[in-house]
Legacy VTK file of the C-alpha trace (Angstrom):
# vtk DataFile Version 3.0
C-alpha trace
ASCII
DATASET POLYDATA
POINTS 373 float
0.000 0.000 0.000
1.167 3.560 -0.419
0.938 6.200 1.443
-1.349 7.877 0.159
-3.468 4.784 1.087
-2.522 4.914 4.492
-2.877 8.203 5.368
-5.561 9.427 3.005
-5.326 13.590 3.203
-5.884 14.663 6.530
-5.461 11.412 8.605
-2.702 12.147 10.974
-1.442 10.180 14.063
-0.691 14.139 15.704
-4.068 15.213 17.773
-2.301 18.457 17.815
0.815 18.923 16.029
1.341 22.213 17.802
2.060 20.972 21.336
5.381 19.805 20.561
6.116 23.800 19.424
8.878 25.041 21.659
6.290 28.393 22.416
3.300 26.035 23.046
1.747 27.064 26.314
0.532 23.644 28.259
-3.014 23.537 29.745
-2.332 20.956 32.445
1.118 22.639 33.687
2.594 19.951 36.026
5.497 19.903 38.884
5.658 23.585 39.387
2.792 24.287 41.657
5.072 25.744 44.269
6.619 28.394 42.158
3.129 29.584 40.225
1.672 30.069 44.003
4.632 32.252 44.693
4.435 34.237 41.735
0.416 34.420 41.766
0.393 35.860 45.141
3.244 38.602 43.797
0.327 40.032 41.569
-2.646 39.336 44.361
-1.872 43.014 46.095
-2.373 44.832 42.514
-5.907 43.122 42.005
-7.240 44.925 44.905
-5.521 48.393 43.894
-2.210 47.701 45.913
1.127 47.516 44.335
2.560 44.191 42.720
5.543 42.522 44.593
8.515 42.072 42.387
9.794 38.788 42.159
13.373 37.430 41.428
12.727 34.009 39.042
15.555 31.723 39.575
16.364 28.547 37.418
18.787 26.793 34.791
17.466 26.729 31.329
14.126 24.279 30.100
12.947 24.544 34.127
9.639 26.111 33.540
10.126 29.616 34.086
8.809 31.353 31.245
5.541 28.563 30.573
4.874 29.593 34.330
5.341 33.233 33.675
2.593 33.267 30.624
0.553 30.595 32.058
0.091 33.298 35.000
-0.110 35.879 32.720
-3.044 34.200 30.835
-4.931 33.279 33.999
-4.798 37.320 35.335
-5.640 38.536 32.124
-8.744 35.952 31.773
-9.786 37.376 35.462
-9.429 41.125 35.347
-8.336 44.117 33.495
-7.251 45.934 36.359
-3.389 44.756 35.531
-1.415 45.132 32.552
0.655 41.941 32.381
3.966 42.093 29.649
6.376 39.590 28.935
9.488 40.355 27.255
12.610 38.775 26.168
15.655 40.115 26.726
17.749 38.407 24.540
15.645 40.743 21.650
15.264 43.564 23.364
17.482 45.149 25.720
17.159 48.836 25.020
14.970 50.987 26.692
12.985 51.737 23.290
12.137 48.182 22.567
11.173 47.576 26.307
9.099 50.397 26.294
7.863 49.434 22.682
6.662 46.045 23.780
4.965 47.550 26.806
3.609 50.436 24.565
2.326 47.183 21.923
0.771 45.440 24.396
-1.358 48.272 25.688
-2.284 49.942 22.378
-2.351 47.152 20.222
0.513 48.433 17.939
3.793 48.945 18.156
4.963 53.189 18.413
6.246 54.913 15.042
9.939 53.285 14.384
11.425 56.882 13.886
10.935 60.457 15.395
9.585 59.244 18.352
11.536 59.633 21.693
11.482 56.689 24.499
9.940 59.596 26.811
7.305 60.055 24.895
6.621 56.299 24.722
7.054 56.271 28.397
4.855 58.984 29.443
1.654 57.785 26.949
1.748 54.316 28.951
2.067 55.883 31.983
-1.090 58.185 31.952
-2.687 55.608 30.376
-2.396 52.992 33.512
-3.105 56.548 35.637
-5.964 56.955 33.603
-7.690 53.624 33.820
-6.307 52.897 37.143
-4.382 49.616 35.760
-1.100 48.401 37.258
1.513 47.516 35.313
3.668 43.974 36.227
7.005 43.146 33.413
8.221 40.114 33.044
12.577 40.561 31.685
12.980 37.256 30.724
17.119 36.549 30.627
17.436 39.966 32.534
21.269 39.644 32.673
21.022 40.567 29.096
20.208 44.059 30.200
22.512 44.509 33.050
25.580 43.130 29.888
23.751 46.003 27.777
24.274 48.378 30.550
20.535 49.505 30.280
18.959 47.212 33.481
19.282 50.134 36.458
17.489 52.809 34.086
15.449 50.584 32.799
14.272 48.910 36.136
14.377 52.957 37.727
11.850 53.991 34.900
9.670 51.198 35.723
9.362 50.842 39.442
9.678 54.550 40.104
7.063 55.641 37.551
4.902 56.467 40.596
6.679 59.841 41.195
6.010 61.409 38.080
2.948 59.669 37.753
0.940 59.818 41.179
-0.921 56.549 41.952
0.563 54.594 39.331
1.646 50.932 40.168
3.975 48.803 38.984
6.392 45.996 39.109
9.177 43.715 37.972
9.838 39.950 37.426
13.386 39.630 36.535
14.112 36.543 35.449
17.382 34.700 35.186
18.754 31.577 33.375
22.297 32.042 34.207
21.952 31.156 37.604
26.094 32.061 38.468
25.111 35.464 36.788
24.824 38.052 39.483
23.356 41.499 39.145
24.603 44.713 40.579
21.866 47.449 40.791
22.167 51.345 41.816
21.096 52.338 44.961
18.301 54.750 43.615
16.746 51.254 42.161
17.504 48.808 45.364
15.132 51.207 47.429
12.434 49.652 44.955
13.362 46.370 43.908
12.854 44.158 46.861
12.193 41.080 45.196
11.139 37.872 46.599
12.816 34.904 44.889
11.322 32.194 43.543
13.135 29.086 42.755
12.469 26.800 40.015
14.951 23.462 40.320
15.704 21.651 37.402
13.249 18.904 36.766
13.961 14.954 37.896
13.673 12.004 35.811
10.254 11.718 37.669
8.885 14.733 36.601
10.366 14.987 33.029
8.320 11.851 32.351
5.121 13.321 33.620
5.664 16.139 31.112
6.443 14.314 28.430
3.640 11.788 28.882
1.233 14.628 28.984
2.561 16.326 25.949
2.324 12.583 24.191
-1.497 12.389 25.645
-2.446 16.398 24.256
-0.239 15.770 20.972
-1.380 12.617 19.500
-4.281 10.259 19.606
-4.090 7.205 21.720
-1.536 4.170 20.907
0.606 6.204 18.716
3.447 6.002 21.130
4.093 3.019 23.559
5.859 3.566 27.283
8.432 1.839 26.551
9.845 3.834 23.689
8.623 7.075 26.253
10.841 5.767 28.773
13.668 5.858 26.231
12.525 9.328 25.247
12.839 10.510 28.773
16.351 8.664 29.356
17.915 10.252 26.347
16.219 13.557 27.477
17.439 13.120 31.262
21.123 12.387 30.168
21.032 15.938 28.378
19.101 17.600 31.131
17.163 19.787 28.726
13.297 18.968 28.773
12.734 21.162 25.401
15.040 18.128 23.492
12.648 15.608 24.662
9.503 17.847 23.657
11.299 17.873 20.183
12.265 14.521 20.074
8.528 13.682 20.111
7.228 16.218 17.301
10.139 14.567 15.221
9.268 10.869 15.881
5.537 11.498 15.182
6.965 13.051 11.445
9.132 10.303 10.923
6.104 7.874 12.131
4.260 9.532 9.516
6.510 9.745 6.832
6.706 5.578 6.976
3.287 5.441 6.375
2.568 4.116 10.289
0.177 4.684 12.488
2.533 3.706 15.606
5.974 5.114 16.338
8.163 2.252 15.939
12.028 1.608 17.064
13.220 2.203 13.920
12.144 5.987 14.164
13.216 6.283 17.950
17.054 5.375 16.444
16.905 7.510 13.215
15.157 10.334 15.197
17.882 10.264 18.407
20.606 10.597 15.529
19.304 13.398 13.683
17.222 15.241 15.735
19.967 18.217 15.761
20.746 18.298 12.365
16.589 18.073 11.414
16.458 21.463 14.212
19.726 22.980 12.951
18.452 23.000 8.955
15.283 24.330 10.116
16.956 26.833 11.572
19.681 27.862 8.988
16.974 27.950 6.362
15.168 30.846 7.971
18.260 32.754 8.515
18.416 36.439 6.596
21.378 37.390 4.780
23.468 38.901 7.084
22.271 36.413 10.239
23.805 33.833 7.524
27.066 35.829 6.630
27.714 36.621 10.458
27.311 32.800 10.864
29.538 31.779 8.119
32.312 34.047 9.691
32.272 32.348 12.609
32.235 28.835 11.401
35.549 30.095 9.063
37.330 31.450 11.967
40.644 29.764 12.441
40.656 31.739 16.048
39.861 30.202 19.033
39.426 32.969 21.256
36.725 34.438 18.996
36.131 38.238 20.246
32.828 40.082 19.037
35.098 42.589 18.595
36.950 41.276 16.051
34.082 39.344 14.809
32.810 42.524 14.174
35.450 43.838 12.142
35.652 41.027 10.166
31.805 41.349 8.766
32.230 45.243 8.610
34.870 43.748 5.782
31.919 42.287 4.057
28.774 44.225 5.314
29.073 47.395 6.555
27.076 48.334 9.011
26.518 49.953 12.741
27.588 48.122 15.756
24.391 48.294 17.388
23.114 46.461 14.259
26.174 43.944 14.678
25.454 42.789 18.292
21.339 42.323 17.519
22.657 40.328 14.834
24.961 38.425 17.489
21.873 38.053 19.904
19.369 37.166 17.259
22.143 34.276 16.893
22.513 33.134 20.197
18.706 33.007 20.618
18.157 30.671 17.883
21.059 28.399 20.209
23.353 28.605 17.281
26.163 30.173 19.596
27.404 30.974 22.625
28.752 34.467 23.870
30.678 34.387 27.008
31.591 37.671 28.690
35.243 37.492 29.964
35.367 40.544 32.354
38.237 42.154 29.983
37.927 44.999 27.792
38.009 49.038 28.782
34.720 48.554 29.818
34.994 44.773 31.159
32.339 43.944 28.666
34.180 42.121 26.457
32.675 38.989 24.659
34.011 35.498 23.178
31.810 33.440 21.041
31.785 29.843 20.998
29.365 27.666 18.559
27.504 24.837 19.667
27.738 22.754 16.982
30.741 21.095 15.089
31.616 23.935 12.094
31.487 21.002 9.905
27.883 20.486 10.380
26.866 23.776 10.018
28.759 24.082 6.756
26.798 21.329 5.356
23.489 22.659 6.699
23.634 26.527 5.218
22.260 26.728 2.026
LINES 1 374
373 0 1 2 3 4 5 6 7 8 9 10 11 12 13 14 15 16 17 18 19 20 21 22 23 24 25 26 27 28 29 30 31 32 33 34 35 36 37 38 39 40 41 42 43 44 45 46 47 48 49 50 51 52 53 54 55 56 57 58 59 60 61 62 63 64 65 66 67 68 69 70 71 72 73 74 75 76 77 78 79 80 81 82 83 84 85 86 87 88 89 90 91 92 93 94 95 96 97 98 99 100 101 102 103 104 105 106 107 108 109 110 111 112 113 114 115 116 117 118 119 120 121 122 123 124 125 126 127 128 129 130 131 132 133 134 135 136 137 138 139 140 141 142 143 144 145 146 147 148 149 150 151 152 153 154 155 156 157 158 159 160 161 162 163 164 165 166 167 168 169 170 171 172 173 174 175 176 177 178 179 180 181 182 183 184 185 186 187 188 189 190 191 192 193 194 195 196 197 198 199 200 201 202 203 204 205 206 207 208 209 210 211 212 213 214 215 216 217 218 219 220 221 222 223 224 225 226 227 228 229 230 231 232 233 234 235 236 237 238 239 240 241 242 243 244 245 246 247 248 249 250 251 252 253 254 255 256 257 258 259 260 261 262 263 264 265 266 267 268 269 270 271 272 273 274 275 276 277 278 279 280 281 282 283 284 285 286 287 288 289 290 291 292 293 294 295 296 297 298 299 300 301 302 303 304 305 306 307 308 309 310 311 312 313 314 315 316 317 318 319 320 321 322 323 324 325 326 327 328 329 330 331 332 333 334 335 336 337 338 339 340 341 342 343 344 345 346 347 348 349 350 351 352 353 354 355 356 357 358 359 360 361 362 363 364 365 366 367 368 369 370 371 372
C-alpha cells in the first residue's frame, strides 16, 4: 500500500501537532505548583488596587520559568483588566525603546512609530494611560542579565518601578528573570530602594517529573496508541542524560513526522534510532533555512574562523569587511544568533569597559557548513 493509502489527506497520528512547538503554552502545567503560588500571590496586592511585589525568578534553562510566567499571565488577564501583564525577552530587546515598545504594543495594540519618536514620549503615553484607567503595570525581563551586559537594566528597572513619582498613583512591578543562575546582578542604589524582590526558585526537573511532562505532551499531541511507554521511557532517558526537557519535547514532534513519513500509524524503534541521531541536524536546517542574509554571513564568519578565542570585537570587524554596518546592528545580529542556540557568547570581564565577549558555537563547524544553504 502507499501512502497515500494509508494516510488518506488529513489522517494524521498528531491530535495536535502544535504541542510539541517550543512556544506552546501547556493547559495541564505539572510539577511547578510551588513556584506559580509564589508568583500568583506577587500580583494578588495589585488586584485589589495595591502595588505588585517584584519577584526574582531563579532557574537553569528548560525549568519552567517562562511557561509559568505566561501561564500566569493568561490566567490574570482571563480574570481582570485591572493589571497590565507584559512579557518580554531580553535576549531581543534590551534597550529601553524596545522595552518600552513592547509595553507600549501590548497596551495599544501596535507597536509606536519606528522613527521620530523619543522613548519619553513612549514612556509617558503608557504611563497616563495605567493613571488613567487605574491599571497596574507587572514586566516580566525574561534573561534579565542581558540588560545589566547592555548596561541599560538600572534605568530601565528605575523607569519602571519609580514611575509612581512622576505619575501619582501609578503601580507597577518587575519579574526579573534569570537563566544564568552564576550570573549576578549589581543594581544602583536609587533602584535597590524599589526592587525588593522575593525569589522564587524553580529546580531543574527529575527524571520523575520529566516523564510526567512528556507523557502529557504525548497524551495532548497525539491520539491514543501512537506512542508506547516503553519507547517514552527511552525518550525521557535520552532527554534526562542531556538535562534539557525542550530536546525531549522535540524529540517527540520529530518521531511522530518520521512515524508519519513511513506510512505508520505507531511510532516504531526504527524511528526512535533515526530520530535520536538526527534530531539536531533536522532542528539545525530548520533553523539555517530561515536565517536572513546577514544572520547567515555573520554565521559563516564564525564557522571560518581559524581563532579560538573568537572576540565580538573582532568578529565585528571582520563582517564590517563584508557588510558594513553599525555596531548596534552587529550585536542584535549576534543576539538574534545566540537566541536561535546557534552560539554561545561568554563575557570574559576584559575589555576598557569589562564587557568584552568570546563566542563559541555549539555545533561542530562542519555540520553547520553542510546545513547553510
Amino acid at each position: 500500500m502507499s501512502i497515500d493509502d494509508i494516510l488518506m489527506h488529513d489522517e494524521t497520528i498528531f491530535r495536535d501537532i502544535r504541542v510539541f512547538n517550543p512556544d506552546y503554552v501547556p493547559d495541564k502545567f505539572l510539577h511547578r505548583e510551588n513556584q506559580t503560588d509564589a508568583l500568583t500571590l506577587c500580583l494578588r496586592p495589585a488586584l485589589k488596587g495595591g502595588k505588585p511585589i517584584n519577584a526574582i525568578v531563579v532557574g537553569s534553562c528548560a525549568t519552567g520559568k517562562t511557561t509559568a510566567i505566561k501561564k500566569i499571565f493568561e490566567r490574570v488577564e482571563e480574570y481582570s483588566d485591572r493589571i497590565v501583564c507584559v512579557y518580554i525577552n531580553c535576549q531581543l530587546h534590551t534597550t529601553r525603546y524596545n522595552i518600552f515598545s513592547q509595553i507600549y504594543q501590548k497596551i495599544f495594540g501596535h507597536l509606536p512609530p519606528e522613527t521620530g519618536i523619543p522613548v519619553t514620549r513612549i514612556y509617558e503615553k503608557i504611563m497616563k494611560h495605567l493613571k488613567k484607567n487605574n491599571q497596574a503595570l507587572v514586566v516580566a525581563l525574561d534573561d534579565v542579565n542581558y540588560l545589566f551586559h547592555s548596561k541599560n537594566a538600572n534605568k530601565i528597572f528605575y523607569d519602571i518601578l519609580r514611575a509612581y513619582e512622576e505619575f501619582e498613583g501609578v503601580r507597577t512591578g518587575l519579574f526579573a528573570v534569570i537563566s544564568d543562575i552564576e550570573f549576578r546582578y549589581i543594581l544602583d542604589k536609587n533602584v535597590k530602594s524599589v526592587f525588593i524582590p522575593q525569589e522564587v526558585i524553580f529546580d531543574p526537573y527529575t527524571y520523575g517529573e520529566m516523564r510526567d511532562i512528556l507523557q502529557e505532551r504525548v497524551k495532548a499531541g497525539f491520539y491514543p496508541d501512537v506512542i508506547s511507554d516503553e519507547i517514552l521511557d527511552e525518550v525521557t532517558e535520552n532527554t534526562s542524560s542531556i538535562g534539557d526537557l525542550r530536546v525531549g519535547i522535540e524529540l517527540l514532534g520529530v518521531l511522530g513526522n518520521l512515524a508519519e513519513a513511513d506510512a505508520s500509524r505507531a511510532i516504531e524503534d526504527k524511528h526512535l534510532k533515526t530520530a535520536i541521531q538526527n534530531t539536531s541536524s533536522i532542528s539545525l536546517k530548520n533553523t539555517l533555512q530561515n536565517l536572513q542574509g546577514k544572520e547567515k554571513k555573520l554565521l559563516e564568519l564564525i564557522v571560518i574562523s581559524e581563532d579560538e578565542q573568537l572576540t565580538a570585537g573582532n568578529l565585528y570587524k571582520n563582517l564590517n569587511n563584508v557588510e558594513p554596518l553599525s555596531y548596534a546592528s552587529f550585536d542584535r545580529l549576534l543576539n538574534k544568533l545566540e537566541f536561535l542556540r546557534l552560539i554561545d557568547v561568554k563575557f570574559t570581564g576584559k575589555g576598557r569597559k569589562g564587557n568584552s565577549r568570546i563566542i563559541f558555537l555549539r555545533f561542530d563547524s562542519e555540520e553547520i557548513g553542510k546545513c547553510i544553504i
